[in-house]
ROGU-792640 format. One record per residue (C-alpha): residue in three letters; x, y, z. Coordinates in steps of 0.25 Angstrom, whole numbers, plus 2048, in hexadecimal, padded with zeros to 3 digits. Layout:
N
ALAXYZ;...
# end
This chain:
621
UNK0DCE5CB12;UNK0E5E55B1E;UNK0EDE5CB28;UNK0F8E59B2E;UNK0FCE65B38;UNK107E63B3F;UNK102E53B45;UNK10CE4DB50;UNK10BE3FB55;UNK113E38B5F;UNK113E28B61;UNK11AE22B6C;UNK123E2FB70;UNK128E30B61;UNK123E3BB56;UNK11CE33B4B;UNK118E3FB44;UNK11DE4DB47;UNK115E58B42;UNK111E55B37;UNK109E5EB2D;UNK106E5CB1E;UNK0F7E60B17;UNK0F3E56B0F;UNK0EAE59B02;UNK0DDE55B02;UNK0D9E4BAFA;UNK0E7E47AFA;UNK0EDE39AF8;UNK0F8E3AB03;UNK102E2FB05;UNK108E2EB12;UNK116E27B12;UNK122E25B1C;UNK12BE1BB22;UNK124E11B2B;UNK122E17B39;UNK122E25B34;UNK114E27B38;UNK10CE26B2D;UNK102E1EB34;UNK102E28B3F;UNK101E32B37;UNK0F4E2BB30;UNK0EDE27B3F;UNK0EDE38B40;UNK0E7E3AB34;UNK0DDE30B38;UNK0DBE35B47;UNK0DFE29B4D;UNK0ECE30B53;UNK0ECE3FB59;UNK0F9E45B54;UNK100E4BB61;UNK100E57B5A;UNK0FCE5DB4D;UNK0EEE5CB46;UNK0E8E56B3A;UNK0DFE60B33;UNK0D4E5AB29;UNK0C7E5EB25;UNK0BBE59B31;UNK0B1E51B28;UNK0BDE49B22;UNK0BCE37B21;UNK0C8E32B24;UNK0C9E23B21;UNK0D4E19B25;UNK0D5E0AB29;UNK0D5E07B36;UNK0E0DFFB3C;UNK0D6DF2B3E;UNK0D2DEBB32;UNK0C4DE9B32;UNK0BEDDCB36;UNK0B0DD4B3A;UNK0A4DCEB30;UNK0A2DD9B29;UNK0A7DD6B1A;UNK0B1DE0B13;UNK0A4DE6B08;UNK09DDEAB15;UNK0A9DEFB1C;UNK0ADDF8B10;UNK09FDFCB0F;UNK09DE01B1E;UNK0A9E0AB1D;UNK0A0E14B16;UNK099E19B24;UNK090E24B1D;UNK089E19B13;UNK088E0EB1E;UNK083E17B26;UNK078E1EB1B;UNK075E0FB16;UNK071E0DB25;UNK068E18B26;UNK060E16B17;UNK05BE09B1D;UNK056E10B2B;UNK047E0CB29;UNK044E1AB31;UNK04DE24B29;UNK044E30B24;UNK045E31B14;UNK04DE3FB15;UNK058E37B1B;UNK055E2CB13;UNK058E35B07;UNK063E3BB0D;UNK069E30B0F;UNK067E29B01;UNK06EE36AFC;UNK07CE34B04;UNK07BE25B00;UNK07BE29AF3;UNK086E36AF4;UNK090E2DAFB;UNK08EE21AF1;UNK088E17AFB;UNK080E10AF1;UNK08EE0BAEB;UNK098E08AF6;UNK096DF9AF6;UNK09CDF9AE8;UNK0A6E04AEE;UNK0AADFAAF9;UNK0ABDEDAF1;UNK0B4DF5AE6;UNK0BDDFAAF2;UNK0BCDEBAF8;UNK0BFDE4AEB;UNK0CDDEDAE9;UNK0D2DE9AF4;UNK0D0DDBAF2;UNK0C2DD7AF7;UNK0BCDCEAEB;UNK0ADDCDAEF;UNK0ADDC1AF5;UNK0B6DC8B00;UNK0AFDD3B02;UNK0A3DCAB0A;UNK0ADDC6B14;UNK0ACDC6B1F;UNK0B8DD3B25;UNK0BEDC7B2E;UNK0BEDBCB23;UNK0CCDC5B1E;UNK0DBDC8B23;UNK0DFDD5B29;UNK0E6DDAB1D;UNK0D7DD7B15;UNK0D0DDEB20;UNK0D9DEBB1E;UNK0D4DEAB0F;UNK0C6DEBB15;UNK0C9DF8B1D;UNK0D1DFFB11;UNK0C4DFBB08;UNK0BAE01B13;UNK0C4E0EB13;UNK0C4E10B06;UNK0B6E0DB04;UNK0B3E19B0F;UNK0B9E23B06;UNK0BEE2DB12;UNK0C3E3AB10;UNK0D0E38B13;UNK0D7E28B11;UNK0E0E24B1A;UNK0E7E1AB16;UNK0F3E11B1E;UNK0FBE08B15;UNK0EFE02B0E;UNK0F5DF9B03;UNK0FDDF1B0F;UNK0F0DE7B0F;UNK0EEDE7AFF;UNK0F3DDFAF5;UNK0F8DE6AE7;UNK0EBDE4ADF;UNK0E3DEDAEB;UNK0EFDF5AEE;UNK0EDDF9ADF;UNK0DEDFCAE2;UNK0E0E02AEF;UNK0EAE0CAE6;UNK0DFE0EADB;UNK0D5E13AE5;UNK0DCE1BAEE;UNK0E1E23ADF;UNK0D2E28ADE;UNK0CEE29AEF;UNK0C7E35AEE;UNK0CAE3BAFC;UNK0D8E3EB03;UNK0E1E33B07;UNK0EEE30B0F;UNK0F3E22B0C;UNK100E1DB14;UNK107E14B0A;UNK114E0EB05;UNK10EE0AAF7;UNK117E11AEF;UNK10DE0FAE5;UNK101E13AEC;UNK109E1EAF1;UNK10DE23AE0;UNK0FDE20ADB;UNK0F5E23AE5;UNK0F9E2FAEF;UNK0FCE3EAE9;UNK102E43AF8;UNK10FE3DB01;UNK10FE40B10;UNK11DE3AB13;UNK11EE39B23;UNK12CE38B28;UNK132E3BB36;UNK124E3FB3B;UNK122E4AB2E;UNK11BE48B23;UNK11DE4FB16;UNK113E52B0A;UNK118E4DAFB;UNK10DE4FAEE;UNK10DE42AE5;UNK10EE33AE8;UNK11BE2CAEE;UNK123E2EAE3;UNK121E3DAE2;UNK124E3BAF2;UNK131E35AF1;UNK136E3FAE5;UNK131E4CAEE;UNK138E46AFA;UNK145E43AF3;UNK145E52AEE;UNK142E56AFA;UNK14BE50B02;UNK157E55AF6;UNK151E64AF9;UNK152E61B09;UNK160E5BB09;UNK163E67AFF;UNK15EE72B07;UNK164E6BB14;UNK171E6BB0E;UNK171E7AB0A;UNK16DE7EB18;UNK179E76B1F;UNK180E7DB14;UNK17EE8AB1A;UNK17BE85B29;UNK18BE83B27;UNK18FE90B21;UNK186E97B2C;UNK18CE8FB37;UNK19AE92B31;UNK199E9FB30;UNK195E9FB3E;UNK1A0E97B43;UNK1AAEA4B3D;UNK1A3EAEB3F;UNK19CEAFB4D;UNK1AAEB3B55;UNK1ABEBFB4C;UNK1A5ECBB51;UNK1A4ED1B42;UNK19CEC2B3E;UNK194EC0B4B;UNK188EC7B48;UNK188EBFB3A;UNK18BEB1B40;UNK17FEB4B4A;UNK177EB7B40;UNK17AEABB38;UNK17AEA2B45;UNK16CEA8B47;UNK16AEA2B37;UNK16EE96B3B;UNK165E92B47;UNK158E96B3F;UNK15DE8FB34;UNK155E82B33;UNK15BE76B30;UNK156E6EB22;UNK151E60B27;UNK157E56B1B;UNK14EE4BB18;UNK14EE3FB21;UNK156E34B1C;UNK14DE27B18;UNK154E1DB13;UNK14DE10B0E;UNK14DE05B18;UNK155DFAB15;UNK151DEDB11;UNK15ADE2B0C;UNK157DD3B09;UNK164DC9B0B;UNK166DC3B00;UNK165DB2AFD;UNK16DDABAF8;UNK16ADA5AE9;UNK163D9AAE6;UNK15FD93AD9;UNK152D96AD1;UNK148D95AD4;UNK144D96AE2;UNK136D92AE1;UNK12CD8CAD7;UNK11DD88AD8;UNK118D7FACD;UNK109D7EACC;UNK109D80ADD;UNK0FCD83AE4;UNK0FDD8AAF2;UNK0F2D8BAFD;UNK0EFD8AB0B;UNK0E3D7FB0D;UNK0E4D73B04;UNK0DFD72AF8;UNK0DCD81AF8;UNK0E7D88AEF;UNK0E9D98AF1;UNK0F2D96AE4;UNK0F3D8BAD8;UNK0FCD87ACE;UNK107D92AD2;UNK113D90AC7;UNK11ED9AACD;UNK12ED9BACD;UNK136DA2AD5;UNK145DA6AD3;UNK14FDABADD;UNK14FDBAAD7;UNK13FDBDAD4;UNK136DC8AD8;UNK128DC3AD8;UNK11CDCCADE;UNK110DC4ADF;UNK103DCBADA;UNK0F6DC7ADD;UNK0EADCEAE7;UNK0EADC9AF6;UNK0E3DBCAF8;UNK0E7DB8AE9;UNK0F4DAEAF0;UNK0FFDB7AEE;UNK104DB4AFF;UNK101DA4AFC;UNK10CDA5AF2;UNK115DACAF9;UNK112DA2B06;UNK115D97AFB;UNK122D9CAF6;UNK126D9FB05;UNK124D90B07;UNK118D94B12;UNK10ED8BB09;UNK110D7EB01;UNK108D7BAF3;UNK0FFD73AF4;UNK101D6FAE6;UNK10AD70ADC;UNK119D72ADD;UNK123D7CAE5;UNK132D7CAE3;UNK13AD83AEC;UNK148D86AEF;UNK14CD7FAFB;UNK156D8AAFF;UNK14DD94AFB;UNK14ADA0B09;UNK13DDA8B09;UNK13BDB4B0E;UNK12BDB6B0F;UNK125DC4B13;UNK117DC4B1A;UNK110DCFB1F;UNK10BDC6B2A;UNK11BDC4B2F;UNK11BDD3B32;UNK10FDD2B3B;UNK114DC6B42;UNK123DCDB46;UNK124DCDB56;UNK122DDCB5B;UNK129DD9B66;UNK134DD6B5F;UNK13FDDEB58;UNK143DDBB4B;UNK151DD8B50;UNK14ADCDB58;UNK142DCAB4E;UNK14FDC7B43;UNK157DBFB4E;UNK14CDB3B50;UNK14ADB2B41;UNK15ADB3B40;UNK15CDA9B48;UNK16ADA7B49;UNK16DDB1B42;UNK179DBDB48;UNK173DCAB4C;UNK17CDD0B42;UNK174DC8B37;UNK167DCAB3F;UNK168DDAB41;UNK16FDDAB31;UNK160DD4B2C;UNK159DDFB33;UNK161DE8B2F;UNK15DDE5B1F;UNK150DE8B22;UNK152DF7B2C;UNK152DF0B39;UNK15FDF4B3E;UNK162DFDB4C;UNK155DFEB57;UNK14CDFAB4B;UNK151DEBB4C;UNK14EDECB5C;UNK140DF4B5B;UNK132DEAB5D;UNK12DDE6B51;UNK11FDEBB57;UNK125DF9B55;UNK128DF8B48;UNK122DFEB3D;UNK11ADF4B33;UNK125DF8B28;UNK12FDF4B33;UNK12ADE6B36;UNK128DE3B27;UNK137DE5B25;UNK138DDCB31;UNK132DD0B2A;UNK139DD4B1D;UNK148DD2B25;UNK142DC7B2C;UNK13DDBDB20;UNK14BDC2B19;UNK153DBEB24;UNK159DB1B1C;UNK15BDB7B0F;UNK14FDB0B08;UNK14FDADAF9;UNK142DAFAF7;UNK139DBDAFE;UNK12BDBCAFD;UNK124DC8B02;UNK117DCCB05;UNK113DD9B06;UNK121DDCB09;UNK11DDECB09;UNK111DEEB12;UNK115DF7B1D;UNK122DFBB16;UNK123E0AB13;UNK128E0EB06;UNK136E10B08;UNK137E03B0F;UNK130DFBB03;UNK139E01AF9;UNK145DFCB01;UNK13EDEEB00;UNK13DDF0AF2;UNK14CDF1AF3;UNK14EDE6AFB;UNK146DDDAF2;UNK14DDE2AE7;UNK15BDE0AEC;UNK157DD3AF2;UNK15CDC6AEB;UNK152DBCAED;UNK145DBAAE7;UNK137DC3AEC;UNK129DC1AEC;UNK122DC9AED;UNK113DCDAF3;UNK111DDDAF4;UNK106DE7AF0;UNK111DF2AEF;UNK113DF1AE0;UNK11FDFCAE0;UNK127DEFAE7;UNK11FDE6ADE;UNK125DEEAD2;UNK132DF0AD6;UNK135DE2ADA;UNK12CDD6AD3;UNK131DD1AC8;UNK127DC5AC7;UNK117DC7AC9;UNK110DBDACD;UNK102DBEACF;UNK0FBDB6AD8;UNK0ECDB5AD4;UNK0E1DA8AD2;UNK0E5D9FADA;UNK0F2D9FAD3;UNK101DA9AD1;UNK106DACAC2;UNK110DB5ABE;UNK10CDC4ABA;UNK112DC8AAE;UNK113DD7AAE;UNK119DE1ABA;UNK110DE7AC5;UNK10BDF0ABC;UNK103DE6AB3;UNK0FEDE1AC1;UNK0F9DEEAC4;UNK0F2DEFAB8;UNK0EDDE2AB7;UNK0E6DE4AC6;UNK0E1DF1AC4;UNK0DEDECAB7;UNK0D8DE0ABA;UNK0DDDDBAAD;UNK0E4DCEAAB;UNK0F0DCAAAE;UNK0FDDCEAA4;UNK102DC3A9A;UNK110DC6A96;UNK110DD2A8D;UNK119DDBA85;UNK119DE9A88;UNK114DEFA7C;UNK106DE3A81;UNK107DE8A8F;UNK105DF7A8B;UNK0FBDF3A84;UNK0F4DEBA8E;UNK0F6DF6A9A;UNK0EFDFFA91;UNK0E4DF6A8F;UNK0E4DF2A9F;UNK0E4E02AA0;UNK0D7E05A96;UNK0D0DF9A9E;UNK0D2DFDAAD;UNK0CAE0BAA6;UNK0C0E04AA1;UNK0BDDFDAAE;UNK0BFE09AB8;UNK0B5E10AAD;UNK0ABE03AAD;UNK0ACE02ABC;UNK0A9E10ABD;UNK09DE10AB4;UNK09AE03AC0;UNK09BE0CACB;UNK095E19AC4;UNK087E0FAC0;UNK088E09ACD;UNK088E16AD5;UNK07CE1AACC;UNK074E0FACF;UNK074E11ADE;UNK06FE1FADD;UNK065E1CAD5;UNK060E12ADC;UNK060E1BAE9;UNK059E24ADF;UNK04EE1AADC;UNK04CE16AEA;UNK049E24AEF;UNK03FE26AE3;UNK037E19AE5;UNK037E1EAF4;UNK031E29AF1;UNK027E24AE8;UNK021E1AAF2;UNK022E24AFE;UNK022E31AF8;UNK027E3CB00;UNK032E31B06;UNK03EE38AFE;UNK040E46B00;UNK047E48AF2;UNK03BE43AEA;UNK02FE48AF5;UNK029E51AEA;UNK02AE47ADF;UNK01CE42AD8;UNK01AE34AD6;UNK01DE37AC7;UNK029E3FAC9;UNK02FE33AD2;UNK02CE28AC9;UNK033E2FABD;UNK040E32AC6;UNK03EE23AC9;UNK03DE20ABA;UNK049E28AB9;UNK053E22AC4;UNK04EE14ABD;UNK053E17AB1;UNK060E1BAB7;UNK063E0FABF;UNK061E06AB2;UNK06AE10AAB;UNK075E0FAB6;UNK071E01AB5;UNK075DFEAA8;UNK081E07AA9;UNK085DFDAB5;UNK084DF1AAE;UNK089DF6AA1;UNK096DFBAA9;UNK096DEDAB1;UNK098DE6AA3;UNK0A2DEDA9E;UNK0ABDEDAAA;UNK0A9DDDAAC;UNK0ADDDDA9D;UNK0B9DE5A9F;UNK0BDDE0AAC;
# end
């Protein structure tokens, strides 16, 4: 059970959050959404401790772990196995201890046990599953923590988070440095965390699959809805109907009242009955309607036409050192009016050939035909970091408009909700949403044909990436697209192309077929009919059971196998210092060597069973 009684905070002489008061379930999965700036973050540095609200309190029970990621990624020699591994404070520590050469046997003992109740024996298979979901193949996990990028780094900290298993998870944002396959990981293991969470997120998806509780924060107050996003946004449309009714009704009869005053109060017969209905009046409180939120506005000029196609790549090969291609024999054609979203797990090239159809890279073998009249629009995280905060976007627009009219250079800002004081505010006090829309207006200043985006959505809240979705959908030109955001991915791809072995090939299937086929690990699709694909899905379907139960039978012998070998060690102790091991200090010899005969027996059952469930799952993996 979480708290929130009353909680006030105050940033820079404005109200962030005011008052705000919900109790949240235990155990509850609790999405926490609202516009950017609305204070989720604040909100969430509260529930860690990092902020004292300015008044208010946060009630929770005393012993509760709270895990979060802290703002600085982790960094030094130390590789991402042993990172994850350390996370868990208790069994690092205990591990520690059991070597002590001077540690008494009670202790000794006392200690073997909490290693074995708190599953210490199988946390580096733990730690290397949670590394390998989020992208880590083996090889990675032995590098060094500074041998990788920030975004990389971030994984690191998620995986030791989720590795600590806290008592109450929070989470800010934590797709923002994930591609789709571990997004779609992430998702999978947050569905069976078996503590409380609150996850700030714009993942519609996520969002539907993964939380059972909304906390919507608007205008500093936050409101509890049951359900995933969906179920959020059909409560609050009701919601806001039944507001607007029942404020309608009460300046309904907030009029008659007034009227009746109005003709009444001079009488001396109606006095007494106008006072008493002025009286009425005053303790009358007034129905708040629900504020107003429209979508922001995005709008996309639109080019003017040219003949197809705009790009094609025969047998090309694409790297950055010669002789070293990230990509080979890429056969590809691009028309003025597709929708390609390119698929493929970070690392795989997917940003090589976006950087190659933006013209930033040149094959190094092969062919590449390209429209000479042809503008591109590219969209890079990187360009939202490298925006001047000193600058105002209005500033900004007019050196990259050069030329241009103030009229054509406010109208561009104005596609994209930049208009009035938000056009002259520094970009440094811009929200991360804020300066990502920026950079969209910015690379769409000269009506390209051809947007390619990547990871158009991170730091966009919801309503602001459905209004993208608009955008993309309205626009005229041609889009491609990178994005772990699969509602966008579904609503506006027409083409997949997956990027994988050193090479990209069309997907033939929707979104869908890719998210089987990941969590799957299945093949990739052929062309089917439909009847064929049902058929396959189901099969797909029976095999992911057969796995998770195989991998389970893994884990379950695995697990098995470590106890009994603590078992057998404390036995053997005991045998050849007898009276070392306060649970067997009464044994005789003969009753020691037949428990030892026993655990024996055991471990080559568990054995057995671990190697008979490891075969199957290499068979049907």
């Amino acid at each position: 059970m979480l708290n929130l009684n009353g909680i006030t905070v105050r940033l820079g002489g404005r109200t962030i959050l005011d008052r705000v008061t919900a109790s949240l379930p235990a155990y509850g999965r609790i999405g926490l959404i609202g516009r950017n700036g609305a204070g989720k973050s604040t909100l969430m540095k509260v529930m860690i401790g990092a902020l004292d609200p300015d008044d208010g309190a946060l009630e929770m029970p005393k012993a509760t772990r709270i895990g979060y990621i802290a703002q600085e990624a982790p960094a030094g020699d130390a590789t991402p196995f042993e990172t994850v591994l350390a996370a868990d404070i208790e069994r690092a520590a205990l591990l520690a201890e059991s070597e002590a050469v001077d540690l008494d046997h009670d202790r000794m003992a006392e200690v073997h046990e909490r290693l074995i109740a708190i599953d210490a024996y199988t946390a580096p298979a733990r730690a290397s599953r949670i590394l390998v979901g989020l992208g880590f193949d083996e090889a990675m996990q032995a590098q060094p923590l500074d041998s990788f990028s920030g975004g990389w780094k971030m994984r690191v900290a998620l995986a030791a988070l989720l590795f600590s298993q806290p008592d109450l998870l929070l989470l800010d944002e934590p797709s923002n440095h994930l591609d789709l396959e571990a997004t779609l990981w992430l998702e999978n293991f947050l569905k069976s965390y078996p503590a409380m969470m609150v996850v700030i997120s714009h993942e519609r998806d996520l969002l539907n699959n993964v939380v059972d509780h909304i906390l919507h924060l608007e205008g500093g107050q936050v409101t509890l809805y049951a359900g995933g996003y969906d179920a959020f946004e059909r409560q609050r449309a009701e919601r806001a109907a039944q507001l607007a009714a029942a404020k309608a009704a009460q300046d309904a009869q907030r009029a008659k009242l007034q009227d009746y005053i109005a003709r009444n109060s001079a009488r001396a017969s109606t006095a007494k009955q106008a006072q008493s209905r002025a009286k009425a009046l005053a303790k009358m409180q007034p129905v708040q309607a629900m504020v107003d939120d429209p979508l922001l506005s995005f709008d996309f000029p639109s080019p003017d036409e040219l003949k197809p196609p705009l790009v094609t790549l025969d047998l090309a090969s694409v790297g950055y050192a010669p002789g070293q291609p990230v990509l080979e024999r890429l056969n590809l054609r691009i028309d003025p009016d597709d929708r390609i979203a390119l698929l493929g797990r970070n690392g795989n090239g997917k940003t090589t050939l976006a950087r190659l159809l933006a013209a930033q890279l040149t094959p190094m073998d092969g062919a590449m035909a390209a429209s000479g009249k042809m503008r591109v629009g590219y969209f890079t995280q990187y360009q939202v970091e490298e925006l001047d905060g000193e600058d105002t976007p209005l500033e900004h627009m007019t050196r990259a408009m050069k030329g241009a009219t103030p009229g054509a250079v406010r109208g561009q800002l104005g596609r994209f909700g930049f208009s009035g004081p938000k056009a002259t505010t520094k970009v440094g006090k811009l929200s991360g949403g804020e300066r990502a829309r920026l950079a969209l207006a910015l690379i769409t200043r000269d009506a390209p044909h051809m947007l390619i985006l990547d990871e158009p959505t991170n730091h966009l809240d919801v309503d602001a990436r459905e209004a993208l979705v608009q955008a993309l959908n309205d626009y005229a030109g041609t889009v491609v697209l990178v994005s772990h955001d699969r509602h966008m991915l579904e609503l506006t791809a027409d083409r997949l192309v997956l990027v994988d072995g050193g090479t990209a090939k069309e997907f033939a299937g929707s979104i869908d077929d890719y998210t089987d086929f990941i969590l799957g690990k299945g093949p990739a699709k052929e062309k089917v009919s439909k009847a064929d694909r049902k058929v396959d899905k189901k099969a797909a379907a029976a095999q992911r059971e057969e796995q998770a139960k195989l991998k389970r039978a893994v884990s379950d012998a695995e697990a098995d196998l470590a106890k009994l070998e603590v078992v057998l060690t404390a036995i053997d102790r005991a045998m050849f210092e007898p009276g070392s091991v306060v649970e067997y200090r009464d044994l005789t010899m003969g009753e020691l060597s037949q428990r030892r005969g026993k655990i024996v027996a055991a471990q080559e059952k568990a054995e057995a069973a671990w190697l008979a469930a490891s075969e199957a799952l290499e068979r049907v993996g």
